[in-house]
Each structure stands twice: as structure tokens, then as C-alpha cells.
SEGU-280003 format. One line per 3 residues: for each residue y, x, z of C-alpha. Coordinates in steps of 0.02 Angstrom, whole numbers, plus 50000, padded with zeros to 5 digits. Layout:
BEGIN
Y/X/Z; ...
This chain:
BEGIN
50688/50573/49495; 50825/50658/49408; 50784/50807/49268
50798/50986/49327; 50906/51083/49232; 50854/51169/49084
50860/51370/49105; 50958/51428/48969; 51068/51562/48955
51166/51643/48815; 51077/51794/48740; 50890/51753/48837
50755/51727/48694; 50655/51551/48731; 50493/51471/48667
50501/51312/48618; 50379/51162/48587; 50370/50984/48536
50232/50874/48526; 50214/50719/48397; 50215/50572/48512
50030/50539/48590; 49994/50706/48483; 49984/50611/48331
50045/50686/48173; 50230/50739/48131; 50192/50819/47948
50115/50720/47810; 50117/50832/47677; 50210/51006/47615
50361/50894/47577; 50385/50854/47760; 50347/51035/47813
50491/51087/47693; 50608/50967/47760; 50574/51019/47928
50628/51187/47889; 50776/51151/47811; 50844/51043/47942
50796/51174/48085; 50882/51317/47951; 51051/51199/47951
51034/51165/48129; 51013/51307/48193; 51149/51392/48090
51289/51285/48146; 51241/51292/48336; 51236/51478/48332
51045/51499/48367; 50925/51662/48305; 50762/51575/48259
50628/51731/48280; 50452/51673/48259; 50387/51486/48201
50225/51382/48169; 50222/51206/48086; 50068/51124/48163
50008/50955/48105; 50064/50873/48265; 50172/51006/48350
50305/51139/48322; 50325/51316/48428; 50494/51431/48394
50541/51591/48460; 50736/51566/48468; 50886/51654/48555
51048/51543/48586; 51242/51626/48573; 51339/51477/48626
51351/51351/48789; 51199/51214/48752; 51144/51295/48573
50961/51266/48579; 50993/51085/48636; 51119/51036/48514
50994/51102/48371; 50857/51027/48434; 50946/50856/48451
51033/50873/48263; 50852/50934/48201; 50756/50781/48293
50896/50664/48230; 50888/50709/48036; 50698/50735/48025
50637/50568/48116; 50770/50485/48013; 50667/50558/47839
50506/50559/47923; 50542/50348/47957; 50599/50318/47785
50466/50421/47702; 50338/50350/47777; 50387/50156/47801
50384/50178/47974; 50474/50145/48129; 50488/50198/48305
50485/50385/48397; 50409/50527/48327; 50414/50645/48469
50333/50656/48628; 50506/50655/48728; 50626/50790/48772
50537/50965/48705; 50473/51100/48822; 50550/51265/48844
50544/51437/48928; 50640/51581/48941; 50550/51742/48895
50575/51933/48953; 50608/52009/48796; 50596/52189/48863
50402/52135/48918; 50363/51977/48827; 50438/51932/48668
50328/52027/48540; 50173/51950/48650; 50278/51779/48622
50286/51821/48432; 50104/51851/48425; 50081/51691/48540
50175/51575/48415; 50084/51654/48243; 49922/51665/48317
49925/51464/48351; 49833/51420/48185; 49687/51549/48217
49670/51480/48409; 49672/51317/48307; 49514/51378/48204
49604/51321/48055; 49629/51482/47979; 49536/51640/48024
49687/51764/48019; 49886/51731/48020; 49926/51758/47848
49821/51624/47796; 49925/51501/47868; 50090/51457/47757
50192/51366/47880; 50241/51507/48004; 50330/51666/48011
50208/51791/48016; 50225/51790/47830; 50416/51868/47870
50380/51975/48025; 50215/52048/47961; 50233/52065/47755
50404/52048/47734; 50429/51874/47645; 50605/51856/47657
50664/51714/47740; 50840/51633/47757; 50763/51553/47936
50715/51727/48007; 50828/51814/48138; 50759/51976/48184
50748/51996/48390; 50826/52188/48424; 50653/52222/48484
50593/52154/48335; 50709/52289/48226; 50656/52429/48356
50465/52417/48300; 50532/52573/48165; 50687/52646/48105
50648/52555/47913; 50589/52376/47862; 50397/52470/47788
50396/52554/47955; 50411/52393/48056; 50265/52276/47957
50157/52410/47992; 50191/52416/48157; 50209/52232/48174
50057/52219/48078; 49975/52334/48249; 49989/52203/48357
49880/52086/48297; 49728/52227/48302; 49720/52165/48473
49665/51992/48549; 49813/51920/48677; 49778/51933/48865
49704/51769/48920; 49842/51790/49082; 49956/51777/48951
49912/51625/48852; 49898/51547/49013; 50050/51603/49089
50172/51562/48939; 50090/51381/48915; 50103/51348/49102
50298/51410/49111; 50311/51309/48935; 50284/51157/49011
50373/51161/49193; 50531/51244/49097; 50535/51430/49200
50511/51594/49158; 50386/51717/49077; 50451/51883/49136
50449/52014/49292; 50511/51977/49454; 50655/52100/49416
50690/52018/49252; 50676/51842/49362; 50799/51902/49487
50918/51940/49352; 50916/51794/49287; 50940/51685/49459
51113/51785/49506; 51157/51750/49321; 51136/51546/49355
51129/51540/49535; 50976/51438/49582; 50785/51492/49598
50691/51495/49441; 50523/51513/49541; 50392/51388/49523
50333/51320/49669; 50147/51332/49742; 50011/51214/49638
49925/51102/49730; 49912/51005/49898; 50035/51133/50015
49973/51208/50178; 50014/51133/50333; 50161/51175/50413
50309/51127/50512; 50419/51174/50380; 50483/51053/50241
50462/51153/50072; 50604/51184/49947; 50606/51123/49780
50600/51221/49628; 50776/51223/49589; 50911/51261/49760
51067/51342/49776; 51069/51541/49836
């Protein structure tokens, strides 16, 4: 069966995740967490990509990031892949793939979504019950986005920058968000869309984005379909 298309337009914020093959580990130690970075900061810098919001999980990776060229994210993510299994190998005296194939992607409504996306991505440790509140953890952004580490890797979102008109206005309100627990809807709904490659977002903001690539970016029904004298489409047809 062939590979749907991946939804992603210029300008449209996506998250992002890839999984250590068999969800075994793709960090070692702070060494390969740094590296990490630096290849995602060079990567993403040449292909034109805003990274937003990050984690660095032992075995898995989430990023907030906005592409401004044909392909962006992909190129990155293939450059990025490329120079850290080729360190990771070496380092380790070790052979063979590190990730769990191609990485999983949605795009996100940012007028609805992408500071619940932030919190989504931040939050991952404390879900994780390996730290009991953001700033604990080292390797994510909320250090940036909520105390105002600076960052060469950090790409504020415009709805990001219109949390307040100054940078002590905008931790504080940043800071807000995380008063209150996500929506379980929410969790559910961005990991679902994650992994099927759609859409978190309003119908409107899903309609928009159909006559922009002309095909459907709904999911179809889960589960064994109704009977009925009529064949189903696929995800993916042609308006």
C-alpha cells in the first residue's frame, strides 16, 4: 500500500514525534542530548523551519515546528536523522537503525491549538512521572517559553509573542497556562491525529486547509464500517 501524503503546508505549525526503534533508547547521556540539539538547531536553520516548543525524552522526541519552504520539515528531519544516527552509531559501537521509521506528524490550528500543543509537548516529562513540574526537566523548552532562558533553537509562534506586549509580560502569562491540567479530549485528540498524520483544528480551520491542498484531510470512521451498499472513500480523494 502506497504512503499517504504528508499534510504540510507552508506557514501551518505541526507536532512532531519520533520514536527510538522498538521504543528503546535514543539518548545515552547529556552528550547525546546536546548533540541532538545542535543538529536539529543546524537543520532546521538551513531548511527554513521555526522550531517552537521541544522535549528530549529518553526514547522519543516531540517539536512544535512551523515550515517556510516546499518539504522543510522533511528535509530537516532527514539531515537531523542522518547526522545524529551517524554519532549516535559511532559513539556507542553500534550499528543498525535508531528510529522507529518515518516520524509522525500533525498539523495544528494555531488560532485554537498551538499554546495547548506547547503545553502538550512541555508537559510530557510530568505525564512521564519523571519530574513533578516542567521546569524540572532540562531537556525541553519550557525553560525558554516560561522563564526566559534564551535559546538560539527557540522561534517564537506569533501567538506565542501575542501572550503580552513585553517579554516579562509573556512568561507570566505563559507561565498561566500551566495553572491548569490539559483536557483529556485533547491529549487524546492530538496523539490520535499524531499518529494517522491529520489535523488538530476546527472544521473551519479543516476546510481551509483542504481548498489549500485539494484533498480531504478527514479521518475516516474507526472500526468495522456499517453496512451499506456504498463503497467508502479513503482518507485522502480529490475534491
Amino acid at each position: 500500500m502506497p504512503r499517504l501524503p504528508r499534510l504540510a503546508p507552508i506557514g501551518v505549525p505541526q507536532h512532531l514525534i519520533q520514536r527510538g526503534n522498538n521504543h528503546q533508547s535514543c539518548f545515552y547521556s547529556k552528550k547525546d542530548f546536546a548533540a541532538y540539539a545542535h543538529w536539529l538547531h543546524e537543520a532546521a536553520d538551513k531548511n527554513k523551519v521555526h522550531i517552537h516548543a521541544w522535549v528530549f525524552m529518553d526514547n522519543h522526541v516531540h517539536l512544535l515546528a512551523t515550515p517556510n519552504r516546499v518539504n522543510a520539515i522533511s528535509k530537516m528531519m532527514q539531515s537531523l536523522g542522518r547526522q545524529y544516527v551517524q554519532y549516535f552509531n559511532y559513539t556507542h559501537k553500534r550499528s543498525g537503525t535508531l528510529w522507529e521509521g518515518r516520524y509522525k506528524s500533525c498539523l495544528i490550528d494555531s488560532e485554537n491549538y498551538l499554546l495547548a500543543c506547547y503545553r502538550y509537548i512541555e508537559l510530557n516529562p510530568v505525564r512521564a512521572n519523571i519530574v513533578s513540574h516542567p521546569a524540572r526537566y532540562y531537556w525541553s523548552s519550557f525553560a525558554t517559553n516560561a522563564l526566559g532562558k534564551d535559546s538560539a533553537l527557540c522561534s517564537p509562534h506569533p501567538v506565542y509573542l501575542s501572550l503580552g506586549i513585553d517579554k516579562d509580560k509573556r512568561l507570566k502569562a505563559y507561565q498561566k497556562l500551566f495553572n491548569a491540567d490539559l483536557e483529556n479530549d485533547f491529549i487524546r485528540d492530538i496523539r490520535a491525529t499524531t499518529n494517522r498524520g491529520l489535523i488538530v483544528g476546527s472544521e473551519q480551520f479543516k476546510d481551509e486547509i483542504e481548498n489549500m491542498l485539494h484533498y480531504s484531510v478527514r479521518a475516516n470512521p474507526v472500526g468495522r464500517p456499517k453496512k451499506t451498499k456504498f463503497t467508502l472513500t479513503p482518507i485522502l480523494y480529490p475534491l
